[in-house]
GUNU-657085 format. One record per residue (C-alpha): residue number from 1; x, y, z. Coordinates in nm, 2 decimals. Example, Ala and Ser with C-alpha at 12.3 -4.5 7.8 and 13.67 -1.06 7.14 Angstrom:
GUNU-657085
<node><seq>1</seq><east>1.23</east><north>-0.45</north><up>0.78</up></node>
<node><seq>2</seq><east>1.37</east><north>-0.11</north><up>0.71</up></node>
This chain:
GUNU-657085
<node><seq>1</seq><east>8.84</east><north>7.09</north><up>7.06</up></node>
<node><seq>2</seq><east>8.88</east><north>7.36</north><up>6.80</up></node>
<node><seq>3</seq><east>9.25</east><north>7.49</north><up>6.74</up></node>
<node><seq>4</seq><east>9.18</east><north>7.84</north><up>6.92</up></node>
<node><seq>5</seq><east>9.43</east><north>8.08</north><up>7.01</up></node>
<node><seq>6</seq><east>9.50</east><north>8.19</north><up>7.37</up></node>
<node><seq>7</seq><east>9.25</east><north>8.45</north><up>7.52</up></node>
<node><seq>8</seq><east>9.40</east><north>8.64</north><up>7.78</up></node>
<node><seq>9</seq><east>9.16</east><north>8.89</north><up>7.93</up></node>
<node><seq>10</seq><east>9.34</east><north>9.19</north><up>8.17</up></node>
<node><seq>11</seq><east>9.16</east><north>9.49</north><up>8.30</up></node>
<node><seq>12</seq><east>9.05</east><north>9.75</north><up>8.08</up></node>
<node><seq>13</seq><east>9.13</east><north>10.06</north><up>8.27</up></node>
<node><seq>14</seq><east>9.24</east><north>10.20</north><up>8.59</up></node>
<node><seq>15</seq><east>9.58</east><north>10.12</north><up>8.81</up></node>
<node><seq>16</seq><east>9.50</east><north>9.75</north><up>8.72</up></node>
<node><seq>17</seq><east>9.51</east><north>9.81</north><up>8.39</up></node>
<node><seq>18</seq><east>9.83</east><north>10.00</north><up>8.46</up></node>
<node><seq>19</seq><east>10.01</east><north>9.79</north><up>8.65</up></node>
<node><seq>20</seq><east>9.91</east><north>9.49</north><up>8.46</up></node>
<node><seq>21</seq><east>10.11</east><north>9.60</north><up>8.16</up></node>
<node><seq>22</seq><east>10.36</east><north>9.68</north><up>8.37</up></node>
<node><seq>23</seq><east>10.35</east><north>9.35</north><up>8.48</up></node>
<node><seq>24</seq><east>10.38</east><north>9.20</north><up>8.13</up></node>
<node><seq>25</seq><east>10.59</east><north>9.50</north><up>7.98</up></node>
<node><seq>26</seq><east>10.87</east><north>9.37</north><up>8.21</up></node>
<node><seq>27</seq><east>10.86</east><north>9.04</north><up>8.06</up></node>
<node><seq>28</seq><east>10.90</east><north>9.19</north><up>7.74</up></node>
<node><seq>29</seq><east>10.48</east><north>9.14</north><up>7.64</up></node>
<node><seq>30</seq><east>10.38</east><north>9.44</north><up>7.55</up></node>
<node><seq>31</seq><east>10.00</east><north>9.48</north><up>7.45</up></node>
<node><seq>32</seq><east>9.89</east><north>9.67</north><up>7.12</up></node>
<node><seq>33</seq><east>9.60</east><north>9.78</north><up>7.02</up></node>
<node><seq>34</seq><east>9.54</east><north>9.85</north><up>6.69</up></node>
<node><seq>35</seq><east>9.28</east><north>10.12</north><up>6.69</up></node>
<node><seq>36</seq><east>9.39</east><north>10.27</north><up>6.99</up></node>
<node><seq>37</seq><east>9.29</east><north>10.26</north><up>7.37</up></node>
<node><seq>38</seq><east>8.91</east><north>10.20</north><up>7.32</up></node>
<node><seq>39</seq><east>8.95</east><north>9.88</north><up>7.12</up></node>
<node><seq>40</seq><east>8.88</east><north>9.61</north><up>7.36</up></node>
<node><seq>41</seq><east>9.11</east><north>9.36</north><up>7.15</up></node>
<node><seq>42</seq><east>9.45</east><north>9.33</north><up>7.16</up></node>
<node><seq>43</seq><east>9.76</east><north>9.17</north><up>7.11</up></node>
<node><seq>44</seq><east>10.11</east><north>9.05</north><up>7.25</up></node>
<node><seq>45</seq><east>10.38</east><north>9.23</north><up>7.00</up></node>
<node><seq>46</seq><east>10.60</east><north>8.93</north><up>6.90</up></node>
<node><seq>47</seq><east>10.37</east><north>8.62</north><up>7.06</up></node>
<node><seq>48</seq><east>10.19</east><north>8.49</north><up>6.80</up></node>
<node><seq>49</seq><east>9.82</east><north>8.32</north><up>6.85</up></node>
<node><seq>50</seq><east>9.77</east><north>8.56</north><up>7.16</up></node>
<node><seq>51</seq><east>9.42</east><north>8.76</north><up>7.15</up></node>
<node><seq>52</seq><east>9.44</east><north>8.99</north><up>7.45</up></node>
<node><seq>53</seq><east>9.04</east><north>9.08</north><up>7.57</up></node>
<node><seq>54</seq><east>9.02</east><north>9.42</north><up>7.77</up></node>
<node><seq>55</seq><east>8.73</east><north>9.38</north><up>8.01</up></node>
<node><seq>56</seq><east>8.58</east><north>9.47</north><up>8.34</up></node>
<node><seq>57</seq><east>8.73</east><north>9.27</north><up>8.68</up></node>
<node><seq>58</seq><east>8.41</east><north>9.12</north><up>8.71</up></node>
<node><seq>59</seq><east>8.39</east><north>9.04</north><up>8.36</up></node>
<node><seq>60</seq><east>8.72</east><north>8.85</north><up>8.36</up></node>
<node><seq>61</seq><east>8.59</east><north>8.66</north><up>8.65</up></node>
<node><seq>62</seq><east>8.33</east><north>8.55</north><up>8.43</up></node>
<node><seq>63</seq><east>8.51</east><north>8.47</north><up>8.14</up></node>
<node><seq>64</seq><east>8.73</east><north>8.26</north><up>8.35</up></node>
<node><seq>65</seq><east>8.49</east><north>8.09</north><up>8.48</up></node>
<node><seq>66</seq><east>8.28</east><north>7.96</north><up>8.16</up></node>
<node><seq>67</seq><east>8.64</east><north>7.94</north><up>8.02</up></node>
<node><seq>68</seq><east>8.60</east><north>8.20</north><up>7.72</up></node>
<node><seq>69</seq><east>8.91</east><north>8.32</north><up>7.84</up></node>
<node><seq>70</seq><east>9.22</east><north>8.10</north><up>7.89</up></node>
<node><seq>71</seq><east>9.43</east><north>8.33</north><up>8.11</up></node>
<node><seq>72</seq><east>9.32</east><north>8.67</north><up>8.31</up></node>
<node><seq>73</seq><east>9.42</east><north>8.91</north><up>8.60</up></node>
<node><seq>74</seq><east>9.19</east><north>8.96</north><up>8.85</up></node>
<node><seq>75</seq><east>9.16</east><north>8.98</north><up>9.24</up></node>
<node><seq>76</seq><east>9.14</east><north>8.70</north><up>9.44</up></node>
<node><seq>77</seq><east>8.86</east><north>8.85</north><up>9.60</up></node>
<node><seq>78</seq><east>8.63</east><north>8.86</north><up>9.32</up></node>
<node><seq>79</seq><east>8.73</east><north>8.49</north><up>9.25</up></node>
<node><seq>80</seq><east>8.64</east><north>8.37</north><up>9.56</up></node>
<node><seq>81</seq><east>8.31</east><north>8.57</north><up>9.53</up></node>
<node><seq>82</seq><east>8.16</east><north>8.51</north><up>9.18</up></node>
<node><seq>83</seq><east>8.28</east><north>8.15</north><up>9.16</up></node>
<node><seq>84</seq><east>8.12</east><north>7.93</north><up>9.37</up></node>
<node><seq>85</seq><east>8.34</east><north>7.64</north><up>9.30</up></node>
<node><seq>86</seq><east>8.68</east><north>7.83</north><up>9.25</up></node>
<node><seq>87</seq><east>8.95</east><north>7.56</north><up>9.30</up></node>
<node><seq>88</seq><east>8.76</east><north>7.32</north><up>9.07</up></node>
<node><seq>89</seq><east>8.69</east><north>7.58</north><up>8.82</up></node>
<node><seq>90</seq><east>9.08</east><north>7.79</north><up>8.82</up></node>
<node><seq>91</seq><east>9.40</east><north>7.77</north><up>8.89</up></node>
<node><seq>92</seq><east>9.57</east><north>8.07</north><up>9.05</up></node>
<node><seq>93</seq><east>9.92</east><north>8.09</north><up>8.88</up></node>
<node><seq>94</seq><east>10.08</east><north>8.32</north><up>9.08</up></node>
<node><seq>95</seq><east>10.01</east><north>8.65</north><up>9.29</up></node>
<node><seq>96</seq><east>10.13</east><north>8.97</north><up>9.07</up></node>
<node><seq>97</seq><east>10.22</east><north>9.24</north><up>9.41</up></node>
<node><seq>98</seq><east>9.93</east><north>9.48</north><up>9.30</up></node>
<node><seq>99</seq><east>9.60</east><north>9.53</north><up>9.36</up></node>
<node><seq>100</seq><east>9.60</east><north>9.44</north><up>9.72</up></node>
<node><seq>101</seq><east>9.31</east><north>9.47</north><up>10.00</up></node>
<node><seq>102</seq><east>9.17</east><north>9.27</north><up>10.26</up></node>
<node><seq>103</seq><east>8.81</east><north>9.18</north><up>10.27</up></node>
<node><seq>104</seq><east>8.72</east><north>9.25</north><up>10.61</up></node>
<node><seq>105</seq><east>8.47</east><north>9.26</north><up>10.90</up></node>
<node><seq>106</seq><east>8.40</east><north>9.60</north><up>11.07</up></node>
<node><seq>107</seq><east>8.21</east><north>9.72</north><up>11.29</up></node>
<node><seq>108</seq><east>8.13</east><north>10.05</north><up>11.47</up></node>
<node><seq>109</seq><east>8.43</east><north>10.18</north><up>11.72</up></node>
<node><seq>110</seq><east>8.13</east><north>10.25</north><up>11.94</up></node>
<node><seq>111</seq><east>8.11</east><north>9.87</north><up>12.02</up></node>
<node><seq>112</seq><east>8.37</east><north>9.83</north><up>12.27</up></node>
<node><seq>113</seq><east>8.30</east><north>9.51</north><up>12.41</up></node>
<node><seq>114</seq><east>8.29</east><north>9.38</north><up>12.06</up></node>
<node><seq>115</seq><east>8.65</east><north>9.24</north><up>11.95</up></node>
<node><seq>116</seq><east>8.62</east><north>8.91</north><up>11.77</up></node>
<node><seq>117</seq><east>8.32</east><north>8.69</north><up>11.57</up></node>
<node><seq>118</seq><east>8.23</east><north>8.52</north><up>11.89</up></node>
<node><seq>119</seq><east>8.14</east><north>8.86</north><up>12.05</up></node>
<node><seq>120</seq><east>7.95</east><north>8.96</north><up>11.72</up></node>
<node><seq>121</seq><east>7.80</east><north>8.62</north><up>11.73</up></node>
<node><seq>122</seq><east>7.64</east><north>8.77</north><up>12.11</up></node>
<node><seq>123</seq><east>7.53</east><north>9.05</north><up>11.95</up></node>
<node><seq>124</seq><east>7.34</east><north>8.92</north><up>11.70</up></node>
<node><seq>125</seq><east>7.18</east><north>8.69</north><up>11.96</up></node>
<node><seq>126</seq><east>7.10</east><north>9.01</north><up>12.18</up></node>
<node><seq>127</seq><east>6.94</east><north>9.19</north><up>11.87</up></node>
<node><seq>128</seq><east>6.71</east><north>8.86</north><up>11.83</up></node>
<node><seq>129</seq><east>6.62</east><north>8.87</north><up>12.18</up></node>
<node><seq>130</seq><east>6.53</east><north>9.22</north><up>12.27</up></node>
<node><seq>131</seq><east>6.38</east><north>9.35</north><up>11.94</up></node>
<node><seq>132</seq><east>6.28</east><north>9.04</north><up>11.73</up></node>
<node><seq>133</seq><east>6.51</east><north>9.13</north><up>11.44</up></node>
<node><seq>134</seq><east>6.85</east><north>8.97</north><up>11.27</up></node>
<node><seq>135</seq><east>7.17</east><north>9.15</north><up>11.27</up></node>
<node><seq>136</seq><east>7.26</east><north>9.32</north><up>10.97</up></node>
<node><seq>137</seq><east>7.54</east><north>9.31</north><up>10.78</up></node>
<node><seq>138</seq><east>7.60</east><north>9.54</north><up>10.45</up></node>
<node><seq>139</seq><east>7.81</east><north>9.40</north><up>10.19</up></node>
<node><seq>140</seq><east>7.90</east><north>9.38</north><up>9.79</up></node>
<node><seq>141</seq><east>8.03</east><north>9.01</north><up>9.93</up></node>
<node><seq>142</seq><east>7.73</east><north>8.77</north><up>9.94</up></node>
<node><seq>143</seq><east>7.92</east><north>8.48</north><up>9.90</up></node>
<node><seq>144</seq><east>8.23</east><north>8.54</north><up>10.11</up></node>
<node><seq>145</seq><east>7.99</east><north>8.65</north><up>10.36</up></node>
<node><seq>146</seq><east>7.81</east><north>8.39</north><up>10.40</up></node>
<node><seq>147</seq><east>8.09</east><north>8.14</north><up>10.43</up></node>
<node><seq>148</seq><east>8.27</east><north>8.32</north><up>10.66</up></node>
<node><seq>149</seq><east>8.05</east><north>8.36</north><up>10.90</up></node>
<node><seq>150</seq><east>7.90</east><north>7.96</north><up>10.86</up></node>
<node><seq>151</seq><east>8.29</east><north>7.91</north><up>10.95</up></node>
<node><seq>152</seq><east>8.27</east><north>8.14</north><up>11.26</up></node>
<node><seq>153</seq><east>7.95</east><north>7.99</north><up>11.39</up></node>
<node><seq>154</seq><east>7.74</east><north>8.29</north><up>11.35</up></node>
<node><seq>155</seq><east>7.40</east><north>8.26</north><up>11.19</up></node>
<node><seq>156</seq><east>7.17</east><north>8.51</north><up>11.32</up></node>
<node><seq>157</seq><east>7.21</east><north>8.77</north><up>11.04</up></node>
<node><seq>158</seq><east>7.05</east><north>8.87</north><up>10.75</up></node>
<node><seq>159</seq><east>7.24</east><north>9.04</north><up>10.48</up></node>
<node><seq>160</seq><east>7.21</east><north>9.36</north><up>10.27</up></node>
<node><seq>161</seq><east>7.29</east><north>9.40</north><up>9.98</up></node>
<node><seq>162</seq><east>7.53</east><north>9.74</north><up>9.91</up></node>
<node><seq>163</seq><east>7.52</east><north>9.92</north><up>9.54</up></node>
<node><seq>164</seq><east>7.74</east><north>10.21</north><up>9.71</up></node>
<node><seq>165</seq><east>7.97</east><north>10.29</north><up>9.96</up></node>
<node><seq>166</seq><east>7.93</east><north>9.99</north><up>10.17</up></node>
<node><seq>167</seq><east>8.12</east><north>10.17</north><up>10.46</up></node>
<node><seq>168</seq><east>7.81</east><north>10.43</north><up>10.52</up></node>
<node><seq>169</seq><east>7.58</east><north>10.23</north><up>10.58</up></node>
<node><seq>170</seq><east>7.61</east><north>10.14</north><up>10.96</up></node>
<node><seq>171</seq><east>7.60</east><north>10.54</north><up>10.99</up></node>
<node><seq>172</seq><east>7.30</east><north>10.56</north><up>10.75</up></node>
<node><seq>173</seq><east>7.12</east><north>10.29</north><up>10.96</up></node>
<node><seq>174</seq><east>7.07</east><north>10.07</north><up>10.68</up></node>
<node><seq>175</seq><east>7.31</east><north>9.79</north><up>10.84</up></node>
<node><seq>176</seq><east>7.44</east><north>9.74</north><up>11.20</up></node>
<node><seq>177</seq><east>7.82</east><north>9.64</north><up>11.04</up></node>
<node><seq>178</seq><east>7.95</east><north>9.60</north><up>10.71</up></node>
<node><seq>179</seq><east>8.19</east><north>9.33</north><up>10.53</up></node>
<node><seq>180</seq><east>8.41</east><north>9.51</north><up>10.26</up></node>
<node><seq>181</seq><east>8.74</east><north>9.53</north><up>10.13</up></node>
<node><seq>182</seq><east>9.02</east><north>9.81</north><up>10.27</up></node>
<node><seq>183</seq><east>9.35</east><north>9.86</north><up>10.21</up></node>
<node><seq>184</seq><east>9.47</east><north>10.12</north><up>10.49</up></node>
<node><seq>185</seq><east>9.16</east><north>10.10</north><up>10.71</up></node>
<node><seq>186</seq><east>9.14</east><north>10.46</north><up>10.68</up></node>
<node><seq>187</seq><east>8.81</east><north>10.47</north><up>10.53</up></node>
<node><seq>188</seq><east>8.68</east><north>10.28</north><up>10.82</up></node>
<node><seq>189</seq><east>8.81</east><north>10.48</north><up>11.06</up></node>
<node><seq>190</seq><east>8.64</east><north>10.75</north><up>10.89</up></node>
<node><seq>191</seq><east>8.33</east><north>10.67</north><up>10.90</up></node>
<node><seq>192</seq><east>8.36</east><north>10.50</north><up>11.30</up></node>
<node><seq>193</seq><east>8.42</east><north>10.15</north><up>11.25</up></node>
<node><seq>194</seq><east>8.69</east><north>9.93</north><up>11.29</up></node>
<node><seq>195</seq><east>8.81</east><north>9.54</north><up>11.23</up></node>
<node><seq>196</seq><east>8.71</east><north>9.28</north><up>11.43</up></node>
<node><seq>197</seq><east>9.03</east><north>9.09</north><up>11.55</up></node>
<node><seq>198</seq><east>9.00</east><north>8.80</north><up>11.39</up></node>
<node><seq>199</seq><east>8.76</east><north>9.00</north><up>11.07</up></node>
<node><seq>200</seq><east>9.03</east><north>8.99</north><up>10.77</up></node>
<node><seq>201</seq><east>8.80</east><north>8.71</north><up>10.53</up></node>
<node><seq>202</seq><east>9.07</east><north>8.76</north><up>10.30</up></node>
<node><seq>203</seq><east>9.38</east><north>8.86</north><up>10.21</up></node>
<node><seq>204</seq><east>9.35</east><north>8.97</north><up>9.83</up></node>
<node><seq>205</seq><east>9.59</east><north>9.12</north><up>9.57</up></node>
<node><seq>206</seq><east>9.57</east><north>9.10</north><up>9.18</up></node>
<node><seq>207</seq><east>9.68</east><north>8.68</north><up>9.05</up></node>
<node><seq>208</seq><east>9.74</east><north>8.58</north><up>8.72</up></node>
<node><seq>209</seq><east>9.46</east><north>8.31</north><up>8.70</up></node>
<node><seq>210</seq><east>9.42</east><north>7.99</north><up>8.43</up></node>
<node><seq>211</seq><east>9.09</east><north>7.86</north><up>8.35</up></node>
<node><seq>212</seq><east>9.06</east><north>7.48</north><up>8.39</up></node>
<node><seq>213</seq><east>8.71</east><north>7.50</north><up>8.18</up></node>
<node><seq>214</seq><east>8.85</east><north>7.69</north><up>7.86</up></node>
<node><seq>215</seq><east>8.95</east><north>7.48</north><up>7.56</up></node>
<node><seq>216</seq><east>9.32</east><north>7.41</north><up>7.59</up></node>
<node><seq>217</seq><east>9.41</east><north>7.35</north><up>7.20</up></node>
<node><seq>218</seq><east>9.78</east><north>7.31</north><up>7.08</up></node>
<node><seq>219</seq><east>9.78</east><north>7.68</north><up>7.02</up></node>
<node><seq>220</seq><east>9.66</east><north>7.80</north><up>7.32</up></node>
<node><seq>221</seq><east>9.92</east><north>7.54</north><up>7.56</up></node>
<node><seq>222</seq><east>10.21</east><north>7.67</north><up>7.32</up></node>
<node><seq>223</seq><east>10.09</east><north>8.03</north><up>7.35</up></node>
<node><seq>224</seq><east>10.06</east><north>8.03</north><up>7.71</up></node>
<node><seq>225</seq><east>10.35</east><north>7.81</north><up>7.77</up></node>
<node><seq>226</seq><east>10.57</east><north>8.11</north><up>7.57</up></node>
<node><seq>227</seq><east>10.41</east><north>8.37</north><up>7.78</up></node>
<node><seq>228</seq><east>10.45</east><north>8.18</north><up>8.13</up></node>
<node><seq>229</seq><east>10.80</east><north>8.13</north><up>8.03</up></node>
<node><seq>230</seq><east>10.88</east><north>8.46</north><up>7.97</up></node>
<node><seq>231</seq><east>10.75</east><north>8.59</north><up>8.26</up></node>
<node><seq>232</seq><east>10.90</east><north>8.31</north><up>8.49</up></node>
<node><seq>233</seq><east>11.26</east><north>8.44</north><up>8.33</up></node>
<node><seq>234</seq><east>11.16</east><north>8.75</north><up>8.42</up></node>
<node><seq>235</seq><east>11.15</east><north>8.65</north><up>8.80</up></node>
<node><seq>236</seq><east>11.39</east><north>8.52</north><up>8.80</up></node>
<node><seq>237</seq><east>11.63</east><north>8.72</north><up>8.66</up></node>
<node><seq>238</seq><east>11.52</east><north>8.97</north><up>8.91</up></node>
<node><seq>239</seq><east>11.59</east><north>8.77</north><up>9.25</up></node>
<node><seq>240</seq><east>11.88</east><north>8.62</north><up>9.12</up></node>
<node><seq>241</seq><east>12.21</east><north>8.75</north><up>9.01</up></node>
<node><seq>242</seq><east>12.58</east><north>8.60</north><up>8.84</up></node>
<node><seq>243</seq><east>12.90</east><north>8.61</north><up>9.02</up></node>
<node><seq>244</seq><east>13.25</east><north>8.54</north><up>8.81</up></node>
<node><seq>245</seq><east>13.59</east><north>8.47</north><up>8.99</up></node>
<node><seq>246</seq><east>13.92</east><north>8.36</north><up>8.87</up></node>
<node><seq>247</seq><east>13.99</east><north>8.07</north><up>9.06</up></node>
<node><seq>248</seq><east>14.28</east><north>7.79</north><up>9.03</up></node>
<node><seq>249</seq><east>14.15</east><north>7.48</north><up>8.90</up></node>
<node><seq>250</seq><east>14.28</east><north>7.30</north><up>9.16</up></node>
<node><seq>251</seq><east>14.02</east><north>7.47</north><up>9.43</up></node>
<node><seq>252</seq><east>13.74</east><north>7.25</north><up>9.21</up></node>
<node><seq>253</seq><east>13.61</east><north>7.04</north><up>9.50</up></node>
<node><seq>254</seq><east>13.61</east><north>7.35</north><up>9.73</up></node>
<node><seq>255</seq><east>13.38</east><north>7.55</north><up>9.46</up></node>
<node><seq>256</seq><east>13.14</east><north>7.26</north><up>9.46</up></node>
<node><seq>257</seq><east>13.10</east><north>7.28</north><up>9.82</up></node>
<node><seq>258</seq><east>13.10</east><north>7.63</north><up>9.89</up></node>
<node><seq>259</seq><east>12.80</east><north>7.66</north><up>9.62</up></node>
<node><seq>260</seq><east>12.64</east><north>7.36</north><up>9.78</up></node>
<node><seq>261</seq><east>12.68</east><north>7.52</north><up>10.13</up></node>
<node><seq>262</seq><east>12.55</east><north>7.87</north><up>9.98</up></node>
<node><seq>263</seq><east>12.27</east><north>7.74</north><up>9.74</up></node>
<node><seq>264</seq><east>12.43</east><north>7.85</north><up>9.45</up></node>
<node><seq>265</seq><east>12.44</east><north>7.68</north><up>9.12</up></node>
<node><seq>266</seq><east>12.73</east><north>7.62</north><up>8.89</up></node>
<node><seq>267</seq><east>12.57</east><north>7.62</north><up>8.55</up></node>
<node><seq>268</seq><east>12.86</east><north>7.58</north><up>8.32</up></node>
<node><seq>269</seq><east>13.06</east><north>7.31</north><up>8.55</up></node>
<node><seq>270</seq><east>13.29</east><north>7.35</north><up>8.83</up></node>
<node><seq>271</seq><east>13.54</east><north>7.53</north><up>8.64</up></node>
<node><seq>272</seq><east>13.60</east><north>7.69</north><up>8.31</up></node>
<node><seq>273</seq><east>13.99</east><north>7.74</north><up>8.28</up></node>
<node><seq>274</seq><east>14.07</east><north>7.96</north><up>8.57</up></node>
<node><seq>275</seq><east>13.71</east><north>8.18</north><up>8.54</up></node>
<node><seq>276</seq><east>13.38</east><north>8.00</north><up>8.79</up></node>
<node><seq>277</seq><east>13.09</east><north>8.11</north><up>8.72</up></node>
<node><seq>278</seq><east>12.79</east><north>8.10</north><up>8.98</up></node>
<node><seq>279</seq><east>12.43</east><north>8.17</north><up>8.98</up></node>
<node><seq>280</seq><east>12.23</east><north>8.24</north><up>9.34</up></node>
<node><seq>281</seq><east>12.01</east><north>8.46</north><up>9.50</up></node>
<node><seq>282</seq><east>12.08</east><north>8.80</north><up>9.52</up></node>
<node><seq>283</seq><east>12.01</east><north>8.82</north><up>9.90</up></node>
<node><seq>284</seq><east>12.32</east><north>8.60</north><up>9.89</up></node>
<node><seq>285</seq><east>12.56</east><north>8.74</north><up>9.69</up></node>
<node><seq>286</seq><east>12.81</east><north>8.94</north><up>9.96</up></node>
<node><seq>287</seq><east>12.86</east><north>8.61</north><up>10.17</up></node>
<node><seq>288</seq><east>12.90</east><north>8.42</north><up>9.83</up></node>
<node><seq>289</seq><east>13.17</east><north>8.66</north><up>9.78</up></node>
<node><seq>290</seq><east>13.32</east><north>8.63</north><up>10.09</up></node>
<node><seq>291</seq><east>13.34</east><north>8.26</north><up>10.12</up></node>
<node><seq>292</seq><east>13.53</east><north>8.29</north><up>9.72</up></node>
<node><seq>293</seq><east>13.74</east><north>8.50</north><up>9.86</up></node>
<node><seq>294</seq><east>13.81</east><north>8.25</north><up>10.13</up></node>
<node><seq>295</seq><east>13.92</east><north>8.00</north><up>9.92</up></node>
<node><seq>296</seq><east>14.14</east><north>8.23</north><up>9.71</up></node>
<node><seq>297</seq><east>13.88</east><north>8.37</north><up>9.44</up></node>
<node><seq>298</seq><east>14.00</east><north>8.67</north><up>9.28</up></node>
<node><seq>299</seq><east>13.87</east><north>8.95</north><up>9.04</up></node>
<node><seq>300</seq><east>13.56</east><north>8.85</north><up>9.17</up></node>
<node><seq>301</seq><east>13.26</east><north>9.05</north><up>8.97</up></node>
<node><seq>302</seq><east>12.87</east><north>9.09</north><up>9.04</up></node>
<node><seq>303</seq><east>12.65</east><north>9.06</north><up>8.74</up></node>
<node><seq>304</seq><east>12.25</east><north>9.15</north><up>8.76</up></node>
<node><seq>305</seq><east>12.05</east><north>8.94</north><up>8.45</up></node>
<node><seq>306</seq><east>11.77</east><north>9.05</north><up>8.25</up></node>
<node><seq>307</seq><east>11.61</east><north>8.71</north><up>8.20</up></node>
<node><seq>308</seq><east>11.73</east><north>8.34</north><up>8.28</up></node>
<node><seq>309</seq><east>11.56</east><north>8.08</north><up>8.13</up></node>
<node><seq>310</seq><east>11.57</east><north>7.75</north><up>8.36</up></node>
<node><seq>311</seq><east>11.48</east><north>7.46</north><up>8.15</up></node>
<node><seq>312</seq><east>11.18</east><north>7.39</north><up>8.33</up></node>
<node><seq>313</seq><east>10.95</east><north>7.67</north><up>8.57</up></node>
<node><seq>314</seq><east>10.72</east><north>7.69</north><up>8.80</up></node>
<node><seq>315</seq><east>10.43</east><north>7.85</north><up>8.64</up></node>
<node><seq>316</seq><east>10.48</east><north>7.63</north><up>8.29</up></node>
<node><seq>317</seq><east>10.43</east><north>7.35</north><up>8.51</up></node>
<node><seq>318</seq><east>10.17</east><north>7.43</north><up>8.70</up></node>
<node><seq>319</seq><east>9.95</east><north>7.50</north><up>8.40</up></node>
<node><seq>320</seq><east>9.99</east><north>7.17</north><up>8.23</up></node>
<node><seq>321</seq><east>9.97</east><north>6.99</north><up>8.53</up></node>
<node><seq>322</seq><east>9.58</east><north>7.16</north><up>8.62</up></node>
<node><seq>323</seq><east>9.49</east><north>7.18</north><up>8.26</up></node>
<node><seq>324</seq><east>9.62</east><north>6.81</north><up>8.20</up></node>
């Protein structure tokens, strides 16, 4: 295994770009580029032996897949289509809250006794029948497709392939339905279709993704374990907030139970002098304060964090654990 750096590959324009460096810009990574916006190799300012590769989505995909790239944002979507074998091959890290859509099956409103798979399933049998022919379906999503409806039970189909706007094509009559992604439905409606019942494939938004095929050197585990950490102290500082009392000393065992009761955590001990200090969620701070109160807490503040490094996270661990 040669001592390569860490290739992170992120989308190289558009709102995924966009919010992608958002996405990194929070956990203080920022990406440079040292010959401006059309260099398609970057950096991390500050994170040494990080090479940051500005690519199409589908070319990320790819890169994951072979392992040229160690790390990537993409779709699930486009995962679960190019990669045959995606679970062996990846490791999704953690969805990022962007980029989302549903992969769906729609067909047109004019169909009203058409609601669900099975009904489709009838249909397709029907077609067969009467006219000699196979449904068909119009889709970017061979792969999905296909093993969505083996799932469903429906076979009688043939698909075609769609280079354009897949939603059209019923209306062009190039396809009797389509498969494709939406995020409002609005589109469909548009153009007279709508989604079967039980038709969402897939519920996609952008993940950060690990390749289990790239070569994890040294540099690469330490690079990435510097970047996960960062942006799992990011997270949490965000859902999670400090609360400071003065407390008598002598209320010891009640603090240990009231953050027991509240899932709080006392990270310094159970008391420092008369001042507690208490980490928790922040969807739990106002009952936290109530129940310090209740034990005779006062000069109670509220304090929000801009990271807090645990000693061990999530996404850290569930790297080394894939990647062995």
């Amino acid at each position: 295994m040669t001592d390569s750096p860490l290739i992170l590959a992120v989308p190289s324009k558009g709102r995924l770009q966009e919010n992608a460096a958002a996405f990194f810009a929070r956990a203080g990574l920022v990406f440079t580029q040292s010959r401006g916006a059309r260099d398609y190799r970057g950096t991390l300012a500050g994170v040494p032996d990080v090479e940051v590769a500005f690519l199409s989505a589908s070319e990320i995909v790819s890169q994951l897949a072979s392992g040229t790239a160690h790390l990537g944002i993409t779709g699930e979507d486009l995962i679960r289509e190019q990669i045959a074998d995606a679970d062996e091959a990846v490791e999704m890290l953690t969805p990022l809250g962007f980029g989302h859509a549903n992969v769906v099956v729609a067909v047109p409103q004019a169909w009203i006794d058409v609601r669900n798979m099975a009904d489709l399933d009838e249909v397709a049998a029907d077609l067969r029948a009467r006219h000699g022919t196979k449904m068909r379906v119009a889709t970017k999503y061979v792969n999905l497709t296909r093993r969505f409806f083996a799932e469903k039970g429906v076979a009688d189909y043939r698909i075609v392939e769609s280079l354009g706007a897949t939603e059209g094509a019923p209306g062009a009559g190039s396809a009797e339905l389509i498969v494709d992604i939406t995020t409002t439905g609005a589109t469909l409606a548009a153009n007279a279709l709508k989604i079967l019942d039980d038709g969402v494939m897939l519920r996609s938004e952008a993940n950060l993704v690990a390749s289990a095929r790239a070569p994890w050197s040294d540099r690469a585990r330490n690079a990435a374990t510097a970047v996960l950490t960062r942006i799992a102290a990011e997270e949490e500082a965000r859902t999670s907030r400090e609360v400071r009392a003065a407390l008598d000393p002598a209320r010891a065992s009640a603090l240990v139970s009231l953050a027991k009761d509240h899932g709080a955590a006392l990270p310094y001990g159970n008391a420092l002098g008369r001042e507690v200090v208490l980490h928790c969620r922040g969807t739990k701070v106002f009952e936290i304060v109530a129940a310090l109160q209740g034990i005779g807490a006062q000069d109670i503040s509220v304090r929000a964090f801009d990271y807090l490094f645990r000693p061990t996270n999530a996404l850290t661990e569930r790297l080394l654990r894939r990647i062995g």
